[in-house]
C-alpha positions in Angstrom: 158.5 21.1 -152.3 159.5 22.7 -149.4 156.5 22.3 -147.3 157.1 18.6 -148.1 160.3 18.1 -147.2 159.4 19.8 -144.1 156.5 17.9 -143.1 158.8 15.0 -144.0 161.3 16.2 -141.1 158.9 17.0 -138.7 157.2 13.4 -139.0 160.8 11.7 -138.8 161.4 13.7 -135.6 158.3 12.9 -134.1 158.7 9.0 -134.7 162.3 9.7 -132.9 160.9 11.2 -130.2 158.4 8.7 -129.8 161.2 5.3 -130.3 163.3 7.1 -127.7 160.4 7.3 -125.3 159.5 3.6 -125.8 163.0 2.3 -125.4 163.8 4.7 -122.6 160.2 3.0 -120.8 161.4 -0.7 -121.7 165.2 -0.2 -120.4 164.1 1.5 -117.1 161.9 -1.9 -116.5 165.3 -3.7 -116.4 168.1 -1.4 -114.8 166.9 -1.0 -111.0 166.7 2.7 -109.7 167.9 3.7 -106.5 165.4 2.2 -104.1 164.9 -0.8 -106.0 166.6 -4.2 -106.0 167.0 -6.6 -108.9 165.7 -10.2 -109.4 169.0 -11.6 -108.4 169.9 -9.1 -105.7 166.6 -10.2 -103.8 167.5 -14.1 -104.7 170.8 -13.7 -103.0 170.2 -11.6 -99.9 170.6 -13.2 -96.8 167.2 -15.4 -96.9 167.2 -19.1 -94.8 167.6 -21.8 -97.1 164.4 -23.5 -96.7 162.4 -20.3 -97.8 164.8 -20.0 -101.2 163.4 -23.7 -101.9 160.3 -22.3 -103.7 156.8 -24.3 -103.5 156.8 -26.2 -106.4 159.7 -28.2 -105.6 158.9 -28.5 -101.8 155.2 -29.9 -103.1 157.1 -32.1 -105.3 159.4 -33.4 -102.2 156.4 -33.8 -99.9 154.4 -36.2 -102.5 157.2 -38.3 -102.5 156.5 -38.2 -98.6 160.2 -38.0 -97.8 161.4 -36.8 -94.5 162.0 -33.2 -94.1 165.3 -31.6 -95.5 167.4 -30.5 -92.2 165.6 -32.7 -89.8 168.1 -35.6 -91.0 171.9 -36.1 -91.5 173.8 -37.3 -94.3 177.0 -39.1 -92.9 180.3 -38.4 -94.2 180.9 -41.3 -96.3 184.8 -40.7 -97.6 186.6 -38.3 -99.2 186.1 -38.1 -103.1 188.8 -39.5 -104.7 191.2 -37.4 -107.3 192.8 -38.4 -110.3 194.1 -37.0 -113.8 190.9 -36.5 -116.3 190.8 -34.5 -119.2 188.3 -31.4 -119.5 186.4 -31.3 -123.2 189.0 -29.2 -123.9 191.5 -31.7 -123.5 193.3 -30.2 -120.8 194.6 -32.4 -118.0 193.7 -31.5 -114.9 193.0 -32.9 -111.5 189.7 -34.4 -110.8 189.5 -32.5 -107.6 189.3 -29.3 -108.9 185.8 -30.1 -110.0 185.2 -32.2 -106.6 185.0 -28.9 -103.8 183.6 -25.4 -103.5 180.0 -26.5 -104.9 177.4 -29.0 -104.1 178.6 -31.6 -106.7 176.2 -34.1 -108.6 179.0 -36.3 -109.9 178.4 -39.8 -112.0 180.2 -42.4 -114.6 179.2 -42.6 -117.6 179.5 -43.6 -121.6 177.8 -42.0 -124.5 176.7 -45.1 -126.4 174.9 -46.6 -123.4 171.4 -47.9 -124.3 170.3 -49.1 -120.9 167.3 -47.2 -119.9 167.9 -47.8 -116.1 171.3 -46.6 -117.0 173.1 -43.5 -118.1 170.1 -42.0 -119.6 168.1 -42.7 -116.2 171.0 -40.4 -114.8 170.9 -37.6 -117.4 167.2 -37.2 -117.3 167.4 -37.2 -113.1 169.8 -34.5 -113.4 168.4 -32.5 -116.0 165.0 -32.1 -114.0 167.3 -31.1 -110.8 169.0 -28.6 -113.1 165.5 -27.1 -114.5 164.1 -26.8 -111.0 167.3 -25.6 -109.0 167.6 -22.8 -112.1 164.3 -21.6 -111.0 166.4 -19.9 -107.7 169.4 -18.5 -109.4 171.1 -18.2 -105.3 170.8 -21.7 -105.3 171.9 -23.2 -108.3 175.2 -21.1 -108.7 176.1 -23.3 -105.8 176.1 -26.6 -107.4 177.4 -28.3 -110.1 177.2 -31.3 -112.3 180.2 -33.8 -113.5 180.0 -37.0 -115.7 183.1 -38.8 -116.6 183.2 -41.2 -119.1 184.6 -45.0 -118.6 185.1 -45.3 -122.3 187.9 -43.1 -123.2 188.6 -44.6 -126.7 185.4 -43.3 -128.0 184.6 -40.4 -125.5 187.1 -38.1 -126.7 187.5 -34.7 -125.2 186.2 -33.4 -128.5 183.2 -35.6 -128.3 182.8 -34.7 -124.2 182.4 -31.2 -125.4 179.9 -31.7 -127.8 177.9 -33.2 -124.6 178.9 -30.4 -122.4 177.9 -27.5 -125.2 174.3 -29.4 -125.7 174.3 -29.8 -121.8 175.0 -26.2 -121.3 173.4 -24.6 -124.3 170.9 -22.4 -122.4 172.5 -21.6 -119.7 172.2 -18.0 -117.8 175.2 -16.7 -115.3 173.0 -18.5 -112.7 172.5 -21.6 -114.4 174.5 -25.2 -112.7 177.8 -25.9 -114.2 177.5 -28.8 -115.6 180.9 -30.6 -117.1 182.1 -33.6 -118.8 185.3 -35.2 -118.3 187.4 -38.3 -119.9 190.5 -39.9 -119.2 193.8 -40.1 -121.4 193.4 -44.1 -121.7 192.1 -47.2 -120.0 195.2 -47.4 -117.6 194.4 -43.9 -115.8 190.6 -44.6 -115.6 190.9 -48.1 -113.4 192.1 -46.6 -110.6 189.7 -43.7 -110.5 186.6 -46.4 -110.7 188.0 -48.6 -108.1 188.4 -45.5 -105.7 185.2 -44.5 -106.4 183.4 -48.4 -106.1 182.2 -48.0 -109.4 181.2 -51.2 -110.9 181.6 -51.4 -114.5 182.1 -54.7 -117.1 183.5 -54.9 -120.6 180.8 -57.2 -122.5 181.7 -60.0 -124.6 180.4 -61.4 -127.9 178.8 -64.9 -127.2 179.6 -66.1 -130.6 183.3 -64.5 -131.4 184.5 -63.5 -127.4 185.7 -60.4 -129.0 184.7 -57.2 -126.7 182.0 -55.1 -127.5 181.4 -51.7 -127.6 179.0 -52.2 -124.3 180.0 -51.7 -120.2 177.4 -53.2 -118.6 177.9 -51.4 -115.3 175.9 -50.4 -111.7 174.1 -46.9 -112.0 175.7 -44.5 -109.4 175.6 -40.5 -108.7 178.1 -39.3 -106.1 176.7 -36.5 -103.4 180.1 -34.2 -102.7 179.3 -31.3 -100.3 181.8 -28.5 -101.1 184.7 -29.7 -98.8 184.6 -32.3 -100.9 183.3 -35.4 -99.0 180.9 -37.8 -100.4 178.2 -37.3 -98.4 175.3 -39.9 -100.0 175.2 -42.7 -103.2 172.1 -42.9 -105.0 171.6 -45.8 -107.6 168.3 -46.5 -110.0 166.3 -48.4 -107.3 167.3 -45.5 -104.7 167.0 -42.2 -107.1 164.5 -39.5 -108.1 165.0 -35.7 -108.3 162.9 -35.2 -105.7 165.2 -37.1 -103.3 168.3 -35.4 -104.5 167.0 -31.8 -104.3 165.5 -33.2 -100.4 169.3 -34.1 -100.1 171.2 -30.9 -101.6 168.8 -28.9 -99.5 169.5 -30.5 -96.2 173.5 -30.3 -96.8 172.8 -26.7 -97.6 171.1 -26.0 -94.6 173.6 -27.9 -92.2 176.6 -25.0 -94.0 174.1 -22.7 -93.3 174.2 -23.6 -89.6 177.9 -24.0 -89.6 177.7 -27.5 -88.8 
């Protein structure tokens, strides 16, 4: 009995020996000795732009034969406009504080829109910018993505973070930061629109003249460099990824340059 319980010890040692081995092996492929540098240390050392663009998306830019990013200039269009919005939260805060320090994708929106050149063009356009910047964490923790909604009476805060948890839901410390806003009421959204020239309708029943729960309205995505100037406006005849990651990589560059 003896013997057994010591050939019972000696085998349990042994398989401790051996997991503490294994899990020494896998945790040493992950923490970086000295003389080696992480994934994300290489990403964010002091590489050109154009070179953290990886080839994929520069093949992807090229089929759409659009002219090289740096070797153009986006103009300085004006200054993005602020206002009071509500985070998902439902925290007021200023519009600008989502507006600067980031290369800023920014569009209107509502969540019941059924127009396929619409809101759901937009979200899918982003969403593939968002998968392919992710690929090169140093560039993607420089940009961020904001949709505010023009129908506050259904898009809650509660409801804006649903969106922004489903938006967000594999995100890494690299990944884009990608928010959705509302407004308190109709009466603190108009202005905000109007600054921005973002055309939007309330549709009306043919039959009763009642509203309905539609706003027909003018796709738009707002380009806001990180000193917060809207630098390009893309709508559905004038939008692909392929021309907004051509765009974020040229504004890049020109900060790069100190332009």
């Amino acid at each position: 009995m003896i013997q057994n319980l010591q050939y019972k010890y000696l085998v349990a040692g042994l398989i401790f020996i051996a997991s503490t081995l294994l899990g020494y092996i896998a945790l040493s492929q992950y923490i970086p000795s000295s003389g080696k540098v992480d994934a994300f240390s290489a990403l964010s050392s002091s590489k050109p732009i154009e070179k953290e663009f990886n080839k994929e998306l520069q093949t992807r830019i090229a089929e759409q034969k659009l002219a090289a990013a740096g070797t153009y200039e986006l103009q300085k269009i004006f200054n993005a406009p602020d206002g009071d919005v509500l985070d998902s939260k439902g925290n007021a805060v200023k519009l600008s504080q989502y507006t600067s320090g980031k290369y800023t994708l920014l569009t209107f929106f509502y969540d019941m829109c059924a127009d396929a050149k619409g809101c759901p063009y937009a979200f899918t356009t982003m969403h593939t910018v968002k998968n392919y910047l992710e690929k090169t964490p140093a560039l993607s923790k420089q940009v961020r993505f904001v949709n505010i909604s023009f129908d506050p009476e259904r898009d809650t805060p509660m409801m804006m973070a649903g969106l922004e948890k489903r938006a967000n839901r594999n995100n890494k410390d690299f990944s884009i930061d990608w928010r959705y806003l509302t407004t308190k009421n109709v009466d603190v959204l108009i202005p905000l629109i109007d600054a921005y020239g973002q055309n939007v309708d309330i549709a009306l029943d043919k039959d009763s003249g009642k509203r309905t729960m539609e706003y027909p309205h003018v796709l738009k995505i707002y380009l806001i460099d990180p000193k917060g100037v809207i630098r390009e406006i893309y709508s559905t005849t004038y939008l692909s990824p392929e021309m907004l990651l051509n765009d974020i990589e040229t504004l890049m560059i020109e900060t790069e340059k100190g332009v």
